[in-house]
C-alpha positions in Angstrom: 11.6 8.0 114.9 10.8 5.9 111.8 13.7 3.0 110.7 15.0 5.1 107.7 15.3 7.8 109.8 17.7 5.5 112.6 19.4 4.0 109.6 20.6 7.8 108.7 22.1 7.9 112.1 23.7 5.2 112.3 25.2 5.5 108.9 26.5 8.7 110.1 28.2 7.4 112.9 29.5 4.7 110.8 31.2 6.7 108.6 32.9 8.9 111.0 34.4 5.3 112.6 35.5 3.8 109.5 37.7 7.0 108.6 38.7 6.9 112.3 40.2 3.8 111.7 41.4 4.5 108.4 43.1 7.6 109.8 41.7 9.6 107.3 40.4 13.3 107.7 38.5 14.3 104.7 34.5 15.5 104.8 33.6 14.6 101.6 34.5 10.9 101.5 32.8 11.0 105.1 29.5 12.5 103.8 29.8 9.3 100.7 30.1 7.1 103.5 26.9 7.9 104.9 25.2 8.8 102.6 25.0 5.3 100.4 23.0 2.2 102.4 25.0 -0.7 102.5 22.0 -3.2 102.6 21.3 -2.0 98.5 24.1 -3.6 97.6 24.2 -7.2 99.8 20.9 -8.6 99.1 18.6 -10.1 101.6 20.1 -10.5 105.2 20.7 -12.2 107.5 24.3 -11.8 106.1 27.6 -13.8 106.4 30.2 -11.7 107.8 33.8 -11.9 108.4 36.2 -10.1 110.8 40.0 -10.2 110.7 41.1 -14.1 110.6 37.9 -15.4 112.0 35.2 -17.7 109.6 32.0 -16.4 108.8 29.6 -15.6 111.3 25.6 -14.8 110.2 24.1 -12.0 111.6 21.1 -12.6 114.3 18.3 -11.4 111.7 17.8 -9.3 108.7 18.2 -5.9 110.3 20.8 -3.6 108.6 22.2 -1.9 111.3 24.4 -5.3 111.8 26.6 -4.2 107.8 27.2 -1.1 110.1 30.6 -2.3 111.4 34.4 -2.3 109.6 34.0 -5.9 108.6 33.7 -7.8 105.7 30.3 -9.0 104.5 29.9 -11.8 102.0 28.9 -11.6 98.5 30.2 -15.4 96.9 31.2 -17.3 100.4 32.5 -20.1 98.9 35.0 -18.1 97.0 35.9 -16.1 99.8 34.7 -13.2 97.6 33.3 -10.2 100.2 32.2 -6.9 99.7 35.8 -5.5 101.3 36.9 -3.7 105.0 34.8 -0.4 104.9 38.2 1.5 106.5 40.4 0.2 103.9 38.3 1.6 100.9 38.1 5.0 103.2 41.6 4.9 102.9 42.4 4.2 99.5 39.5 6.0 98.1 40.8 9.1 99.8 44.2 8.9 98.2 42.4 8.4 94.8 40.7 11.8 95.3 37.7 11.4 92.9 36.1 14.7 92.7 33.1 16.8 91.2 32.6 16.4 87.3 35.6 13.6 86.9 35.5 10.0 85.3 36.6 7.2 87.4 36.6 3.5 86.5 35.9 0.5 88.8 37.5 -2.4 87.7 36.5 -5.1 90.2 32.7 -3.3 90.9 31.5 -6.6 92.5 28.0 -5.9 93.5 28.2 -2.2 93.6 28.7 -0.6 96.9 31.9 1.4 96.6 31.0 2.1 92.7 27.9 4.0 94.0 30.2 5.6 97.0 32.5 6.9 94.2 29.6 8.4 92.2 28.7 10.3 95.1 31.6 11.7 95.1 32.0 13.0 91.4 28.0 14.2 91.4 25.7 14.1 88.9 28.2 16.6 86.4 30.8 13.1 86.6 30.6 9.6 85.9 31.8 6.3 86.9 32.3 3.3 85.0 32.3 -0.1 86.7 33.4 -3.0 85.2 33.0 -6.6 86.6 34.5 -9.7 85.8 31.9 -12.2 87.0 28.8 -12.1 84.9 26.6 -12.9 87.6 28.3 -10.2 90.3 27.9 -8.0 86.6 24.5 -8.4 86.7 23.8 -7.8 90.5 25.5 -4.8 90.3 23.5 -3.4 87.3 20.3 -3.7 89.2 21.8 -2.4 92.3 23.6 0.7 90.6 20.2 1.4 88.1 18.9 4.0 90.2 22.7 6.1 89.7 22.6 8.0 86.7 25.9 8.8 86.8 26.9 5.1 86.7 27.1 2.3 83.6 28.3 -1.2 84.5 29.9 -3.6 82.1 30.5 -6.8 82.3 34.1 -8.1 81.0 37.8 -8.4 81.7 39.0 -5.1 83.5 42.4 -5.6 81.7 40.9 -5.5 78.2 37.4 -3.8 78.5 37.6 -0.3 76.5 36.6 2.5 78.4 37.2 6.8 77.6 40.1 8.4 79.2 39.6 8.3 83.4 40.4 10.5 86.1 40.5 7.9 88.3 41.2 3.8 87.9 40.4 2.5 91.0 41.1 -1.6 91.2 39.6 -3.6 93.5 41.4 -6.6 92.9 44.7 -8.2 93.3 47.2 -8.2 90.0 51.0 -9.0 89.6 51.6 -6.1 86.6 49.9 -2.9 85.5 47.5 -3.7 82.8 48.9 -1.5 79.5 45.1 0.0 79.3 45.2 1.4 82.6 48.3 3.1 81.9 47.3 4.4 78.5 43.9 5.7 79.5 44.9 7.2 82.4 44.7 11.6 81.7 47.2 13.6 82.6 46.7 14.1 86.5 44.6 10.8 86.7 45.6 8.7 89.4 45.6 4.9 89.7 45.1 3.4 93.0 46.7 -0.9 91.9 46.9 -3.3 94.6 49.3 -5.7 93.4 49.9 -9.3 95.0 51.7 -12.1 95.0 50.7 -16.2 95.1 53.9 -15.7 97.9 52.7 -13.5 100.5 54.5 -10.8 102.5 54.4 -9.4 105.5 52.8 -12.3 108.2 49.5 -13.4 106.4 48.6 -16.7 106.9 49.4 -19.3 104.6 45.9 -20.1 103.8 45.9 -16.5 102.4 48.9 -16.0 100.7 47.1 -15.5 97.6 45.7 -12.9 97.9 48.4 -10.7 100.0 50.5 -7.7 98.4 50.7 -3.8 98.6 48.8 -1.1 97.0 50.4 1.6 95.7 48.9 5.0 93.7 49.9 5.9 90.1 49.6 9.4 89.2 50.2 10.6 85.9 52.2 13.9 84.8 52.4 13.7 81.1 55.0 11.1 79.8 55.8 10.8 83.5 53.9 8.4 85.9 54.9 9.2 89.9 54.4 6.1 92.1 53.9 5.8 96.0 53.1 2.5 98.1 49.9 3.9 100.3 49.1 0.2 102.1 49.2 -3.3 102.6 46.2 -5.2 100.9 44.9 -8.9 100.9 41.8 -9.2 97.8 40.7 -11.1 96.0 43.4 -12.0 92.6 42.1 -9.7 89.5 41.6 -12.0 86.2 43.5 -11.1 82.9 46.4 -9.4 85.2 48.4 -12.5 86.5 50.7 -14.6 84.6 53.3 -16.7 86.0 56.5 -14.9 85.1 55.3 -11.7 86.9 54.0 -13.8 89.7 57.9 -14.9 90.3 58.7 -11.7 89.6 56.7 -9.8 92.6 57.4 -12.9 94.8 60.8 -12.1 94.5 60.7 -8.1 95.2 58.3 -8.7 98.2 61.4 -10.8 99.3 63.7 -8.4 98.9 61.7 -5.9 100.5 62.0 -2.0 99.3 58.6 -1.7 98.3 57.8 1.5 100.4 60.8 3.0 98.8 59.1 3.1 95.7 58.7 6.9 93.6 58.2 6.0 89.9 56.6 3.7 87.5 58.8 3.7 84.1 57.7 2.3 80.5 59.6 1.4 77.7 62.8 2.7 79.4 66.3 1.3 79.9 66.1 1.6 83.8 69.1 0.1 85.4 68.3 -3.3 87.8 69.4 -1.8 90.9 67.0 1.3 90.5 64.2 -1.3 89.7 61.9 -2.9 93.3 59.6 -4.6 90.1 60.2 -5.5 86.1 58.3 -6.3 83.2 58.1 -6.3 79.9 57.9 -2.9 78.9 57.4 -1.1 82.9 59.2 -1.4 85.9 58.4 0.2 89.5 62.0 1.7 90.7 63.3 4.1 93.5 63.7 7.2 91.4 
């Protein structure tokens, strides 16, 4: 059996661990999962990798089998920026539900891995746009994702960059507030999957990591109407051009509350009372109903 041929298998078995431990059961984010190497989209091993509260440990050698585990692999170590937990994009990308012939947008592509996972999954009739902050991650990811034809990469502020209507808006970094682009460019039925986190923490995370601790929670929009539902605990990396310090006090102060799994709707430019509200902002609140 030739290498490319062992690789298949083990990616295979990969994929049906990671949505083991995601506790997810769906076949076509399984088949994404094995289908897309890893290795395109870390550059030359050996490779830094991180488990759960443990440093950096390099692999013994170059082979890929080693990205094959639910762990985080470096991309910028001295960040702490990482191509994220396998299991918790399984996860999230399952409640996003990308399918054949939509339009999902990456904000937060990074090098490219889960931007070509998510093409996969809307085939060659959709498209994915991935937008990176970091010009040099940008550029990675551009040479990574040039074999997908399905897939255009732009560099720039994920907040601000303009982009068509989407199906999907899938961020991969943390924010404090809904940026007023996702919402508007969000079609009827499209979901947003938001992790949103606080400079506070919640929940046990280390102090060291505070920063980069919060919830995600999944947007879907009906019309005028945008449904909301906290789907998991997140620590990532903070997302540029969606933190300011007001809204930073602001989700501090909800995660100390608490409430956040109670949450059903996102509201704009309504007159929703305090009490109903878990998060507000100018303009949007999260509430209970």
């Amino acid at each position: 059996m030739d290498a490319q041929a062992e690789l298949r298998i083990i990616r295979a078995a990969y994929a049906k661990q990671i949505l083991a431990a995601a506790n997810v059961l769906d076949v076509r984010v399984t088949q994404a999962f094995a289908a897309i190497p890893r290795e395109d989209f870390l550059g030359p091993g050996p490779w830094l990798v991180r488990r759960w509260r443990r440093d950096y440990v390099s692999t013994p050698d170059a082979d890929p089998l080693y990205l094959y585990t639910d762990d985080l692999v470096a991309l910028v170590p001295e960040r702490g920026l990482n191509n994220g937990q396998p299991s918790l994009h399984a996860h999230l990308i399952h409640q996003a539900s990308p399918a054949a012939g939509e339009h999902v947008v990456h904000v937060g592509t990074g090098t490219g891995y889960y931007t070509a996972i998510l093409a996969h999954l809307v085939g060659p009739s959709g498209r994915v746009t991935g937008i990176e902050y970091d010009g040099a991650l940008a550029a990675r990811a551009k040479a990574n994702l040039a074999p997908y034809a399905n897939v255009a990469v732009i560099e720039g502020d994920g907040t601000q960059v303009p982009f068509d209507a989407a199906d999907v808006i899938y961020v991969n970094a943390g924010c404090t507030r809904p940026a007023t682009r996702w919402l508007d460019e969000l079609a009827d039925g499209g979901r947003l999957i938001m992790p949103i986190t606080s400079d506070e923490g919640f929940g046990g995370i280390a102090p060291d990591r505070t920063a980069s601790a919060g919830a995600v929670f999944r947007i879907e929009r009906r019309g005028a109407d945008y449904l909301a539902y906290w789907i998991s605990p997140v620590a990532i990396f903070p997302c540029a051009g969606s933190r300011d310090e007001a809204s930073e006090r602001a989700l501090a102060e909800a995660f100390t509350r608490g409430g956040w799994r109670k949450v059903t709707r996102l509201y704009r430019d309504q007159d929703i009372p305090d009490e109903r509200c878990w998060l507000r902002g100018p303009g949007w609140c999260l509430a209970y109903h």
